[in-house]
Structures are given as structure tokens and as C-alpha cells.
C-alpha positions as a Markdown table, in Angstrom:
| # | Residue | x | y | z |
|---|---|---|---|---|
| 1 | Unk | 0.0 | 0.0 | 0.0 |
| 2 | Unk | 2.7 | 2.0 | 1.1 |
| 3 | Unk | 6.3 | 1.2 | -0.8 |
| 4 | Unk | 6.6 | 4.3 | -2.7 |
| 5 | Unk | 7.3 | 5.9 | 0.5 |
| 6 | Unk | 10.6 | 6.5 | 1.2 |
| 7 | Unk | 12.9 | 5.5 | 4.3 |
| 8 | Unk | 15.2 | 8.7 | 3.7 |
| 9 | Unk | 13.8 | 10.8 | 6.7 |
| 10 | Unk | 15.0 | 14.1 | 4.7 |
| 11 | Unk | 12.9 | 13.5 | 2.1 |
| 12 | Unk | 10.1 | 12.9 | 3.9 |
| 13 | Unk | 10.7 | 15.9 | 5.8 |
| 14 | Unk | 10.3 | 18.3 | 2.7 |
| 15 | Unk | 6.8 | 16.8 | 2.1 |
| 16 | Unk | 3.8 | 19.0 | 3.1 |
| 17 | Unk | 0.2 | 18.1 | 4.3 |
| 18 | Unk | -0.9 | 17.7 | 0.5 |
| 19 | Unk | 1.7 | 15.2 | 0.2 |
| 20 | Unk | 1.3 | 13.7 | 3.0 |
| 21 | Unk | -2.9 | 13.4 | 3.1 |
| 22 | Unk | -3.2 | 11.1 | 0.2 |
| 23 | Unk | -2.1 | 8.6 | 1.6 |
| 24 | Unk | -4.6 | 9.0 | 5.1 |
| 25 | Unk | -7.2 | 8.9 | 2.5 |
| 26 | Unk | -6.3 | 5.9 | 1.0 |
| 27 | Unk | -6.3 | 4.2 | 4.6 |
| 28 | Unk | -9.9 | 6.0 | 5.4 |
| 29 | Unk | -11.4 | 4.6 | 2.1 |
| 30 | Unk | -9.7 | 1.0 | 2.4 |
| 31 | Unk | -12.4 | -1.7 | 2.8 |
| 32 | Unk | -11.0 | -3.6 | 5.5 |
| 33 | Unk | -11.7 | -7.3 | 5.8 |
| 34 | Unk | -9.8 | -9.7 | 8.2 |
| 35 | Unk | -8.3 | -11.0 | 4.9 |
| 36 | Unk | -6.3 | -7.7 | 4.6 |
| 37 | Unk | -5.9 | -6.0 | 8.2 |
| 38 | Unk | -2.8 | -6.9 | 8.4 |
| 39 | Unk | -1.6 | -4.9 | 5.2 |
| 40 | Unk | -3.7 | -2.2 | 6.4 |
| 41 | Unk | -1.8 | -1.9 | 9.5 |
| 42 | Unk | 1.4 | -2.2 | 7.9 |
| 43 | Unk | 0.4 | 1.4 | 5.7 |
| 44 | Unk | -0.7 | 2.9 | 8.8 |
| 45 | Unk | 2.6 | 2.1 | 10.8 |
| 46 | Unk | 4.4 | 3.4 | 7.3 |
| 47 | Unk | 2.8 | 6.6 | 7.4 |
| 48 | Unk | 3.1 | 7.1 | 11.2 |
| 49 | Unk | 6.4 | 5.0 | 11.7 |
| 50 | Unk | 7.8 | 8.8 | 9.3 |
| 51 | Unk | 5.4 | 11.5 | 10.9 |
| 52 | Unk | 6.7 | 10.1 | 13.8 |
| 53 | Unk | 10.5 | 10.4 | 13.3 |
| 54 | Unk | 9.8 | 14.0 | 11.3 |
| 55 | Unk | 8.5 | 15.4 | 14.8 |
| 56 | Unk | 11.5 | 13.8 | 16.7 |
| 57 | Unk | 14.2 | 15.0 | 14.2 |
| 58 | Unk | 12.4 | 18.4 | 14.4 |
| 59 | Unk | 12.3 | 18.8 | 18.1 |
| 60 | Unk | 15.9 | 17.7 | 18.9 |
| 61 | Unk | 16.5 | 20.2 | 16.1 |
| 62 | Unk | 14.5 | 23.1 | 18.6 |
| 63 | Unk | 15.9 | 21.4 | 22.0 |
| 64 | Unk | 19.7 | 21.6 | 20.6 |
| 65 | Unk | 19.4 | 24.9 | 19.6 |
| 66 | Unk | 17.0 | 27.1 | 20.9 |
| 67 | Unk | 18.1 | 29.9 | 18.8 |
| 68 | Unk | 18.0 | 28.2 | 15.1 |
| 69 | Unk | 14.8 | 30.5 | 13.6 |
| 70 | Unk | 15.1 | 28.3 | 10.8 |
| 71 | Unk | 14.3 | 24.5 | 13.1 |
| 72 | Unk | 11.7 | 27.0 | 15.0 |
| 73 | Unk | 9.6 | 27.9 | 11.7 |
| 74 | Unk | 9.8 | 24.6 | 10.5 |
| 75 | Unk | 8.7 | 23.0 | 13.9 |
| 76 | Unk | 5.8 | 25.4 | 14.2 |
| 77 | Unk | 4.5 | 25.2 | 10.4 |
| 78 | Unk | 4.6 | 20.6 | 11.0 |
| 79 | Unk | 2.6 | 21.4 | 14.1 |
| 80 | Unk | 0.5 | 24.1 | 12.1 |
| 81 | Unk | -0.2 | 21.8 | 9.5 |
């Protein structure tokens, strides 16, 4: 379901909420059966499994240095968004 997303955090990281909501829809409008939970779950933990690791990466960037503008903005507009 997932495979075209990449493991390279950085690129992930450029995405925005347009790239990124695509593929929530796809989850919302899979028909799930207990056939094909399993690769259901396995796009959700894909999609989260990177959200997940962009929010880290952006807070240690805030934490480490609390005067990078630059880590601030992009913290705020991931949260924002």
C-alpha cells in the first residue's frame, strides 16, 4: 500500500500536508476485511512510523538549539499543518 514511501527521513521531511494526506485517505477509504488487516496496518505504521520520526528529528533540532529561527519555523508550520 505504502512502498513508494521513502525510508530517507529528509525526504520525507520536505513533504507537506498535500503530500502527506493522500495517503490517510487511501487508509480511510480502504475496505477492511480480516483478509487484509494486516496490510492495512502495515500502511498505517508506514505513514506514522515517518510522521513520527519527522516530529522527533524536528524537536531535537529546537531542543539543541534554541536559537535556530530556521528549526523554529519549521517546527511550528509541521505542528501548524
Amino acid at each position: 500500500m505504502f512502498r513508494s514511501l521513502s525510508d530517507d527521513p529528509t525526504v520525507f521531511m520536505n513533504w507537506s500536508w498535500g503530500d502527506i494526506e493522500p495517503h490517510y485517505r487511501l487508509l480511510e477509504q480502504y475496505l477492511l476485511t480480516a483478509e487484509n488487516v494486516s496490510e492495512w496496518l502495515v500502511g498505517w505504521t508506514a505513514i506514522a512510523d515517518r510522521i513520527n520520526e519527522w516530529y522527533a528529528r524536528l524537536n531535537v533540532a529546537i531542543t539543541a538549539d534554541t536559537t535556530d529561527a530556521s528549526a523554529e519555523a519549521r517546527y511550528n508550520a509541521f505542528l501548524d499543518e
